[in-house]
Structure formats: C-alpha cells, structure tokens
C-alpha positions as CSV (number, residue, x, y, z in Angstrom):
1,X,-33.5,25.2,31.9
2,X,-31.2,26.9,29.4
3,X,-29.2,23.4,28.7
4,X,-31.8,21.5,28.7
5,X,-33.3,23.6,25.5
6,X,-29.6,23.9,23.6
7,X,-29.4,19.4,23.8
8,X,-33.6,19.3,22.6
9,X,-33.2,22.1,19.8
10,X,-29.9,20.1,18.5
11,X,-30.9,16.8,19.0
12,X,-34.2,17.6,17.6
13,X,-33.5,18.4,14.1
14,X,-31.1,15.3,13.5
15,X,-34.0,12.7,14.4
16,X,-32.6,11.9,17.8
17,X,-35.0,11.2,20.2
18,X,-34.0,12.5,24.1
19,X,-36.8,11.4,27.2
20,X,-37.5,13.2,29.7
21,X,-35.5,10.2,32.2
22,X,-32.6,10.3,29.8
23,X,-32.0,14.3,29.9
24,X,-32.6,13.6,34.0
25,X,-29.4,11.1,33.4
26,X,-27.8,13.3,31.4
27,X,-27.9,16.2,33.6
28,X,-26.6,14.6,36.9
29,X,-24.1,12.9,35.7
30,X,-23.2,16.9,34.5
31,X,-23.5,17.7,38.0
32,X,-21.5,15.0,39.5
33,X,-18.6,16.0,37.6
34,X,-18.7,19.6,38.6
35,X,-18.9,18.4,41.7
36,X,-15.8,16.2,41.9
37,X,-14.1,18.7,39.9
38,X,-13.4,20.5,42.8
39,X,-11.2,17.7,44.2
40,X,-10.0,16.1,41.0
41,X,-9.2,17.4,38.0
42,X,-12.1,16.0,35.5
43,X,-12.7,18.9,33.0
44,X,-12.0,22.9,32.5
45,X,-15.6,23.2,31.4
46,X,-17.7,24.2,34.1
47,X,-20.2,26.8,32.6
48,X,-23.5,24.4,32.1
49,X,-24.2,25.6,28.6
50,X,-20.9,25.4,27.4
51,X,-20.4,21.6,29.0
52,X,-23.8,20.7,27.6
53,X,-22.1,21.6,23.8
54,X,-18.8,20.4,24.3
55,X,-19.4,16.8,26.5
56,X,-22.8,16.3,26.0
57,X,-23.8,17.0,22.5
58,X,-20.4,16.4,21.2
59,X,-20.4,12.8,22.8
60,X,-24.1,12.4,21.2
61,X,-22.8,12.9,17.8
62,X,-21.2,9.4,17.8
63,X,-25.2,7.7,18.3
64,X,-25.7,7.3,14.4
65,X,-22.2,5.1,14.2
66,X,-23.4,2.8,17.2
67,X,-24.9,-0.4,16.0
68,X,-27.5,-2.5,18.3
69,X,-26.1,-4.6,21.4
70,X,-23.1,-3.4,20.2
71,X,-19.8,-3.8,23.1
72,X,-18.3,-0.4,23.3
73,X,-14.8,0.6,24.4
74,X,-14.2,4.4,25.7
75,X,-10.5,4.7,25.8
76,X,-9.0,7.5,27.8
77,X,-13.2,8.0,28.9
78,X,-12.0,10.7,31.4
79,X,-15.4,12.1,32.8
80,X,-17.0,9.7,30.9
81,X,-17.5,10.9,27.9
82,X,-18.8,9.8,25.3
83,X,-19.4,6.3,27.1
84,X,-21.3,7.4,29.6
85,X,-23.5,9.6,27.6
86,X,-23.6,6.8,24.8
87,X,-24.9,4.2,27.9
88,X,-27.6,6.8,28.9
89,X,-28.8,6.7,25.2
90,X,-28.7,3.2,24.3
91,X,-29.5,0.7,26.9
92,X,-29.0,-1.6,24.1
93,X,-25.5,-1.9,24.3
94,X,-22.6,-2.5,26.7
95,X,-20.0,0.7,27.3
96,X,-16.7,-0.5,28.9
97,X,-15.3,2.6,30.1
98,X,-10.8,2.7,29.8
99,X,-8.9,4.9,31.9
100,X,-5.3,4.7,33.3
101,X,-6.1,7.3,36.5
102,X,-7.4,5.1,39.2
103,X,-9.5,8.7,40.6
104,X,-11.4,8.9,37.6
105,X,-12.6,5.4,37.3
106,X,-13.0,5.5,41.4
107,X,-15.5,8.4,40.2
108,X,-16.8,7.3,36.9
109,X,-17.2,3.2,39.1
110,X,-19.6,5.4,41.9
111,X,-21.2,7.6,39.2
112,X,-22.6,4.4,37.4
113,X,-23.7,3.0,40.4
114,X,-25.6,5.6,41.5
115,X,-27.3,6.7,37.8
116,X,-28.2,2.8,37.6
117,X,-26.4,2.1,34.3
118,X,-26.2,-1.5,34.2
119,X,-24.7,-1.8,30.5
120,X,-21.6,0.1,32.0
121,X,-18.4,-1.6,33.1
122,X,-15.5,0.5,34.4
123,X,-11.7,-0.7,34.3
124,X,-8.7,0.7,35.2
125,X,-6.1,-0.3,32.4
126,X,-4.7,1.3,29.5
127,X,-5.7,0.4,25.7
128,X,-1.9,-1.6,24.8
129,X,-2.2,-3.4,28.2
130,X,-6.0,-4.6,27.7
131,X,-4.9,-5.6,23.6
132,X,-2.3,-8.2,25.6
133,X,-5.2,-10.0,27.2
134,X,-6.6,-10.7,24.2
135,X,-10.1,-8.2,24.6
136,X,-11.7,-7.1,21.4
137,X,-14.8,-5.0,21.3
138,X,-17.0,-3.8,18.2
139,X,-17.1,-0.4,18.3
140,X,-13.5,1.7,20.3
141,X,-14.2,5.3,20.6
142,X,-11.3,8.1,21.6
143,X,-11.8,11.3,22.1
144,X,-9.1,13.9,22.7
145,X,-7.0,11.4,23.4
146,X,-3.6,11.1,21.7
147,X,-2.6,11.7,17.9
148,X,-3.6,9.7,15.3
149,X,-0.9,7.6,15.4
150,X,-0.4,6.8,18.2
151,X,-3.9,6.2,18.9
152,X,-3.8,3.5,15.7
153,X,-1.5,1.3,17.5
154,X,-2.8,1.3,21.0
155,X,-6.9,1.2,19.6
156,X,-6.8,-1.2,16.2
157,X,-5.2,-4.3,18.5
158,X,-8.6,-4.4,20.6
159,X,-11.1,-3.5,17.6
160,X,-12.9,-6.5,16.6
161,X,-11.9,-7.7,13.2
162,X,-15.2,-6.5,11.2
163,X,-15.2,-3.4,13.9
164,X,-15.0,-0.1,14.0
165,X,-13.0,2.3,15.4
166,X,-14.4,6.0,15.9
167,X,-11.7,9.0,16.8
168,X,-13.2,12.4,17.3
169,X,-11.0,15.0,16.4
170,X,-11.1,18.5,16.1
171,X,-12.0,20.5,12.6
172,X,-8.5,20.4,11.1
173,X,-7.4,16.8,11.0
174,X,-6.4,16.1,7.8
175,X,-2.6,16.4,8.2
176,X,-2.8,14.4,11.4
177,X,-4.6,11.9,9.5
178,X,-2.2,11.8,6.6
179,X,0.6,11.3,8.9
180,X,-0.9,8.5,10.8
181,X,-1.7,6.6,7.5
182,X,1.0,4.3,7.6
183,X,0.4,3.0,11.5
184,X,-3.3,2.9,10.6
185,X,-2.4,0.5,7.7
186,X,0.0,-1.5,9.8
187,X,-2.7,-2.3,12.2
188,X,-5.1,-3.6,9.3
189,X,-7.6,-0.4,9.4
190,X,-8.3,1.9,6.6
191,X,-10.3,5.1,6.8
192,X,-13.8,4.6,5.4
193,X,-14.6,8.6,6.3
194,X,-13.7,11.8,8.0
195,X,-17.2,13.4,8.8
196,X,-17.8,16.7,9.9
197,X,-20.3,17.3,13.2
198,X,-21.6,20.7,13.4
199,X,-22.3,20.4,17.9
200,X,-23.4,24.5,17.7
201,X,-23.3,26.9,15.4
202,X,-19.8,28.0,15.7
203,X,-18.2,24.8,17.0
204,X,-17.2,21.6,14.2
205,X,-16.1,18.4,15.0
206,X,-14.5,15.7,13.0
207,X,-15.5,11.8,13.5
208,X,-13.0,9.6,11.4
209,X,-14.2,6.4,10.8
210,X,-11.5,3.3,10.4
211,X,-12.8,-0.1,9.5
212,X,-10.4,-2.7,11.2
C-alpha cells in the first residue's frame, strides 16, 4: 500500500523503527476516523496519503522528545493525534488524551478499546480546568490548538516542574512566539528550541520546545 511505503521511507531514514503490528495500529486507527468522520466532524483530511503525512508522520516527529515511562498529556487531541500515534509507538509510556467535545473522546474512549492500548486514558476536560485539580504530567503536547499564548497559560499549570512542554506549530512561528514570550515567562517556562520537522518534501513543521 502507497501509505504504508510514504511512513517506512520517512521513518526509515531518521532511525525510527515501525513493526509490522504497529503500522496495522496505525492504519486502523486511520480508518476509524474516516469512518466516524462521516457523522462527526474529526478531520478535513480524508485522502489516505495525505492523512498518512499530515496526522501520522507529523504526530511521529514528536518520538525523539518523549522520554521512557514518560505520562503524556495531548491537549485539544481531537482524532487523537499525536497521542494516539505516540501510544502505538511507545508502549512505554502513559498518553492521557484532553478534549473538551464529549463526541470525540466518546470516539477516541471506543477507539482505544478496540486497538488494545492499555497506556491510554481518555478525559473529557479542558487544560485550565484539569490545572485546578492539581494534575501535572511530564511531557504536554498541543498541536493546532490555540496561539502561543494562550496555549502558555492553559498548558505550563499542568507541566511538571522539570517537564516539558511540546507545541507543534506551523513553519512561520516566530512572531507568534515572540509575542507569547511574556505569558511563557509568567508561567515559569522558557523556550529551550524551535526545531524544524521536514514530514515530506514540501511540508515543514515547527516543534518548540519550553522547559517548565
């Protein structure tokens, strides 16, 4: 299958190893979004090849920032990605997956279930009501989310002190980043890097990285 060639030929290359169960995993959790797509609104990808790019490899970018046993918070996980794609990859660790639409965790809670992802947990909340119960996690991902700021003071209050916090952006961040200084500060983070992720040949991707 096309796809399955375009995830092996990038993943490949960068030293990340894919088995054959894993790209099964991968694939129908694919599937079961499409699927549900046509009742809920879960993504406006639905050409295979380019959701393989844009959910799949784009969530595996984030696998060289993931400690082991590491506790993982998606925030705003939608489809389930990266979280879901990150729990495929590395039994290892624990992926809480965030979302405020009770649908999509209805889907993403029945999803799980049936891929047999035991290091998943699935919650309906949002980030600034989970950082009132106290919850803290390693590792908070986000991606296409909010802006930067605004994403600084709902994410830092649940990032472990020590922790990392992980936004994936697109290419031209920097302004957005400037700007959101300040909150990013306020929250006790600073910005260790702003990486660039090539996920195909003519699609980039930033990853900025904020110590909390």
């Amino acid at each position: 299958m096309r796809t399955h060639i375009t995830i092996r030929n990038w993943a490949e290359p960068r030293n990340i190893k894919i088995t054959d169960k894993q790209l099964s995993l991968l694939f129908q959790h694919q599937n079961k979004v499409l699927e549900t797509n046509k009742q809920i609104n879960l993504t406006a990808i639905t050409d295979p090849t380019e959701f393989a790019v844009k959910h799949i490899i784009d969530s595996l970018s984030l696998l060289p920032y993931i400690p082991e046993n590491a506790q993982i918070a998606d925030i705003g996980t939608g489809a389930g990605f990266p979280g879901v794609v990150l729990a495929i990859m590395r039994p290892d660790i624990h992926v809480t997956l965030i979302d405020s639409l009770r649908k999509r965790i209805f889907f993403l809670q029945k999803t799980v279930d049936e891929l047999a992802l035991p290091n998943v947990t699935c919650i309906h909340t949002r980030a600034e009501d989970l950082a009132r119960s106290g919850t803290a996690f390693d590792i908070c991902v986000a991606r296409a989310v909010a802006s930067m700021d605004k994403l600084a003071k709902w994410i830092m209050p649940i990032t472990k002190q020590g922790g990392t916090f992980l936004a994936m952006k697109g290419p031209n961040v920097l302004e957005e980043l400037e700007k959101a200084k300040p909150a990013i500060a306020k929250q006790g983070g600073h910005v260790k890097s702003v990486d660039t992720v090539e996920i195909s040949n003519e699609i980039k991707h930033s990853i900025i990285v904020i110590e909390a």
